[in-house]
C-alpha positions in Angstrom: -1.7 -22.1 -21.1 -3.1 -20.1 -18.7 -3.3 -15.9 -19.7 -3.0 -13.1 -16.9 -3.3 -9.3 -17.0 -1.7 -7.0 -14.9 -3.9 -3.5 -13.3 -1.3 -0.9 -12.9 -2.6 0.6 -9.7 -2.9 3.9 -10.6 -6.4 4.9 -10.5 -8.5 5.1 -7.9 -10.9 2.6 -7.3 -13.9 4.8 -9.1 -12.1 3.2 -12.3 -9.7 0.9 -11.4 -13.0 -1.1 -10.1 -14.4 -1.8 -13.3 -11.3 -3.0 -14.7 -11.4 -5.3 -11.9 -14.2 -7.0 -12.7 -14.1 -7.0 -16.4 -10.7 -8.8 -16.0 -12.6 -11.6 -14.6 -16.0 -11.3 -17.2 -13.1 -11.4 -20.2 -11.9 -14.8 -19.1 -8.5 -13.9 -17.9 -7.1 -16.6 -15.4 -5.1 -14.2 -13.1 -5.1 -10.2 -12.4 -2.2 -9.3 -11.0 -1.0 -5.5 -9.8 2.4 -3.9 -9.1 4.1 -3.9 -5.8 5.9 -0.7 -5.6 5.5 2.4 -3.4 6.5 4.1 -7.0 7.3 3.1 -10.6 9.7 4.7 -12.9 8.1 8.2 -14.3 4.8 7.7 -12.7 6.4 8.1 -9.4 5.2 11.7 -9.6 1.2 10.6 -10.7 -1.0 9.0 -9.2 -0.1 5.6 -7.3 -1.9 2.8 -4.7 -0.9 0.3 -2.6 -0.8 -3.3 -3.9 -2.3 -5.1 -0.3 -5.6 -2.8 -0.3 -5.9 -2.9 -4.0 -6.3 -6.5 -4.0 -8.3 -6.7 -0.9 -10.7 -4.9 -2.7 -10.6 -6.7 -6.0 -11.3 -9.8 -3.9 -14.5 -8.1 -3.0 -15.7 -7.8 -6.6 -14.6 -10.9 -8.4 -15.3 -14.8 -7.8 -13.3 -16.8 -9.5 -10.4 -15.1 -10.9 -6.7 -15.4 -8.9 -5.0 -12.5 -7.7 -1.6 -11.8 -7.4 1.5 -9.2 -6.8 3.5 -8.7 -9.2 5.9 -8.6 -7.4 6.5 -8.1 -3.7 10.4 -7.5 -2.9 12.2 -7.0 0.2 12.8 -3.2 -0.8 10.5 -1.9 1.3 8.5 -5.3 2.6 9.5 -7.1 6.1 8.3 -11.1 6.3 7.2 -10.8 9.7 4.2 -8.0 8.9 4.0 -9.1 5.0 3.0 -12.7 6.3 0.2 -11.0 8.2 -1.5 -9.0 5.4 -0.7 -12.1 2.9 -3.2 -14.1 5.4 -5.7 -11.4 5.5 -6.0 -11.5 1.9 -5.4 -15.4 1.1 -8.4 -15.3 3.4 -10.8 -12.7 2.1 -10.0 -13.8 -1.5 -11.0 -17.5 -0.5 -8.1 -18.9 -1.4 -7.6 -17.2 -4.8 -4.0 -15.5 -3.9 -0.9 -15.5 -5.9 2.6 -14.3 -4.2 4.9 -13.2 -6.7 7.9 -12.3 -5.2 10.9 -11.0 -6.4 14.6 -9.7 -5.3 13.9 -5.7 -5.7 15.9 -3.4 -8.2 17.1 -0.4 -7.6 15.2 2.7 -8.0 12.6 4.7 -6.0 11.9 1.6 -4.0 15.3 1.3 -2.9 15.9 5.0 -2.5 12.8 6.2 -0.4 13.0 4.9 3.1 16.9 6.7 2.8 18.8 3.3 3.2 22.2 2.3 1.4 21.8 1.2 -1.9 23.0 -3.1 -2.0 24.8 -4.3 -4.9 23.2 -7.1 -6.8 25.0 -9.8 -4.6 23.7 -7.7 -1.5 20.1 -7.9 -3.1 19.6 -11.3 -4.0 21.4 -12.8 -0.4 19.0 -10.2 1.4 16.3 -11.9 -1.2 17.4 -15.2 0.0 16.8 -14.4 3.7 12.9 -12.9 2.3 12.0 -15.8 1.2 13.5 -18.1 3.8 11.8 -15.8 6.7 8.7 -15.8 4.6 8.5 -19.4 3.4 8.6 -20.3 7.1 6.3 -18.1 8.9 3.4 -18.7 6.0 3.7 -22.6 6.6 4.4 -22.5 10.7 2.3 -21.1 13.2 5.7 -19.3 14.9 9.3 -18.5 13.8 12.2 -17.4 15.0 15.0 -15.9 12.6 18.4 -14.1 12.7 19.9 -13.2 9.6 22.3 -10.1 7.9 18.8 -8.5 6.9 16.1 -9.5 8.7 14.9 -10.8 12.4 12.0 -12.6 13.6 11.6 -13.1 17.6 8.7 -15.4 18.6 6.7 -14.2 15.1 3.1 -15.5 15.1 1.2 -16.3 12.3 -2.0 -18.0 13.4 -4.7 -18.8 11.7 -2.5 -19.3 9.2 -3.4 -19.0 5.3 -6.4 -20.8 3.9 -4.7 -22.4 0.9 -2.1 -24.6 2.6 0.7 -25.3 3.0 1.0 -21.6 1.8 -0.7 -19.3 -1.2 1.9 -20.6 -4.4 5.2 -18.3 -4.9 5.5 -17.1 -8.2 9.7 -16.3 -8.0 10.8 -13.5 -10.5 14.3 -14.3 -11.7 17.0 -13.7 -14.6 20.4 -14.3 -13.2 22.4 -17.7 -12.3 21.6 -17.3 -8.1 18.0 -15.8 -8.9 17.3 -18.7 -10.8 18.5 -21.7 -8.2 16.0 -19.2 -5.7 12.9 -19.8 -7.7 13.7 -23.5 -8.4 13.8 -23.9 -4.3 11.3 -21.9 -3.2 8.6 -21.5 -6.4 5.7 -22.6 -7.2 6.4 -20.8 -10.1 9.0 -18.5 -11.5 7.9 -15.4 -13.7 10.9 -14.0 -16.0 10.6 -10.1 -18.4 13.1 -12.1 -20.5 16.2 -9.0 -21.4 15.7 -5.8 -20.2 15.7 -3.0 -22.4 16.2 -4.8 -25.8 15.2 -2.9 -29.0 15.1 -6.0 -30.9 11.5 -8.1 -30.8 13.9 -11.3 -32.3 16.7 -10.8 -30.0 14.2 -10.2 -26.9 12.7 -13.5 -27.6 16.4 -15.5 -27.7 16.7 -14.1 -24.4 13.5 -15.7 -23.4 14.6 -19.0 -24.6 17.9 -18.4 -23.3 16.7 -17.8 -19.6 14.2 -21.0 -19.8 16.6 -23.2 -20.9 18.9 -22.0 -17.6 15.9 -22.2 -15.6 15.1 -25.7 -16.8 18.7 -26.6 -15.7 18.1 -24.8 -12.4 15.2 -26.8 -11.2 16.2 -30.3 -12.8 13.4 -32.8 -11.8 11.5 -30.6 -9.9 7.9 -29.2 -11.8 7.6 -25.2 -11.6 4.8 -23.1 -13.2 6.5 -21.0 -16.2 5.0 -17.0 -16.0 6.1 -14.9 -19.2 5.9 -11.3 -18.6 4.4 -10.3 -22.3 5.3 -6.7 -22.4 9.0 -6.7 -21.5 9.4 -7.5 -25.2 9.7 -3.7 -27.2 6.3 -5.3 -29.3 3.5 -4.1 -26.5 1.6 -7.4 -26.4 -1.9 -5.7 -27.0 -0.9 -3.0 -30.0 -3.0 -5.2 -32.0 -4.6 -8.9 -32.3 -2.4 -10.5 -33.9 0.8 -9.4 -31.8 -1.5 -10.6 -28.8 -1.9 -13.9 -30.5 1.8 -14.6 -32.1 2.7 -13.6 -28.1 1.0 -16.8 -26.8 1.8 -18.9 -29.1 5.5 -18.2 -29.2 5.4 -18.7 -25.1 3.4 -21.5 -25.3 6.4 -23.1 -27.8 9.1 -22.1 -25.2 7.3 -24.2 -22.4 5.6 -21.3 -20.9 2.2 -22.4 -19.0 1.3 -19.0 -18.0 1.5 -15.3 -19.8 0.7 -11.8 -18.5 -0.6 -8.7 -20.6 -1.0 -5.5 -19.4 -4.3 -3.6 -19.2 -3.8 -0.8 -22.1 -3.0 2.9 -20.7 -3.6 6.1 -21.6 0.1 7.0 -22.5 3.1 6.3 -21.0 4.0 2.8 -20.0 1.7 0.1 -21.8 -0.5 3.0 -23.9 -2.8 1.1 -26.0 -6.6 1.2 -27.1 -8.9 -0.7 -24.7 -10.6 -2.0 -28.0 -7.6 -4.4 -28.3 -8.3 -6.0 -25.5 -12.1 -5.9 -26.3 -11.1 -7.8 -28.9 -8.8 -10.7 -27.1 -11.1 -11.8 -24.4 -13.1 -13.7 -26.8 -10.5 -15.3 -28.2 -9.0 -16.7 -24.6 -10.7 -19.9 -24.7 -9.3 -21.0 -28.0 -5.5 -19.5 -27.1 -5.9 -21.7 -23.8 -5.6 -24.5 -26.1 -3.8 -23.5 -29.5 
């Protein structure tokens, strides 16, 4: 089991630095941030870009992965994505993580003024992401022509230092989602039901969308990413939740979890004592 946390990026760097760097002194494998030019009710608040955020995290940490959680076509085009996906594979040394996923609706969708898609709409524009994408990361040129997206003569030299490409992590619920992140991921992350009251019913759903996924990618060996604190128990309100958390994933086949670094209010409001209190105990929940 391998145990992430996600930085919400909205702080500026005079803070958000430190948490940075402490994700890596804790012990946590990965530190992931959102991809979104806004997020629900904090759309009005403070908010950074994911790209320059990591860039600088890169800057302060050794050892610990990075990752977006997660890039989507909403507002991101392959051709110049590729490019700042090199520049950071590259100043991180290698430590990147793409997670990708099909975009929702919302201010994302809504902001640059285009049509909203359907579902269908978003997941065959998703397809065509992570076909462009897939291609240009792992070939020095591309050319494309789809519904969604064009490439003419694309470069993407020197190319990525961890080859053949920095590993997709694929979000995914539904039936065509699913067969996506079996073809193109190097893992799949899942948040499980969305907007579930019930903690028992949240995690049925959970084993009900690996079991699908399982089916989905038959032979084929994916990493398994658990987003913690789509379940209505916050994975951090206390030790114990933190540690029932892992272990339940770690029982559904999971091999990788993310937590959220504890707010101030709002989305993920916690007490940073919590997770004071976890990062000793990662060693021992790597291997429970």
């Amino acid at each position: 089991m391998r145990i992430g946390i996600v930085i919400l990026p909205d702080e500026r760097w005079s803070v958000a630095g430190r948490r940075w760097r402490l994700a890596e002194e804790y012990g946590f494998d990965h530190a992931w941030t959102y991809d979104h030019l806004g997020w629900r009710d904090l759309v009005d608040g403070p908010w950074f870009d994911a790209v320059p955020t990591l860039t600088a995290a890169a800057m302060v940490t050794r050892r610990i992965r990075l990752g977006t959680f997660v890039a989507s076509p909403n507002f991101r085009h392959p051709v110049h994505f590729t490019r700042e996906i090199t520049a950071l594979d590259d100043i991180s040394q290698g430590r990147l993580l793409l997670g990708v996923g099909a975009g929702g609706t919302g201010f994302d969708s809504a902001v640059l003024g285009g049509a909203e898609l359907t579902p269908r709409e978003r997941v065959d524009r998703f397809a065509e992401f992570l076909e462009l994408l897939t291609r240009l990361l792992e070939n020095d040129k591309a050319d494309f022509t789809g519904t969604y997206y064009r490439a003419v003569n694309a470069r993407s030299t020197p190319g990525p230092v961890q080859q053949p490409r920095p590993p997709l992590v694929v979000a995914a619920n539904g039936p065509r989602a699913l067969r996506l992140a079996a073809r193109y991921g190097d893992g799949w992350v899942t948040t499980g039901a969305q907007a579930v009251d019930d903690e028992a019913a949240w995690w049925r759903s959970v084993a009900e969308v690996s079991a699908k996924f399982t089916e989905a990618a038959g032979d084929r060996k994916v990493d398994r990413y658990l987003n913690l604190d789509s379940s209505p128990v916050l994975s951090l309100s206390s030790v114990e939740a933190f540690t029932d958390a892992v272990g339940r994933a770690a029982e559904l086949g999971f091999t990788d979890v993310l937590t959220h670094w504890p707010r101030k209010s709002s989305w993920y409001a916690g007490d940073e004592r919590i997770l004071e209190a976890v990062a000793p105990m990662l060693p021992k929940l790597r291997t429970a």
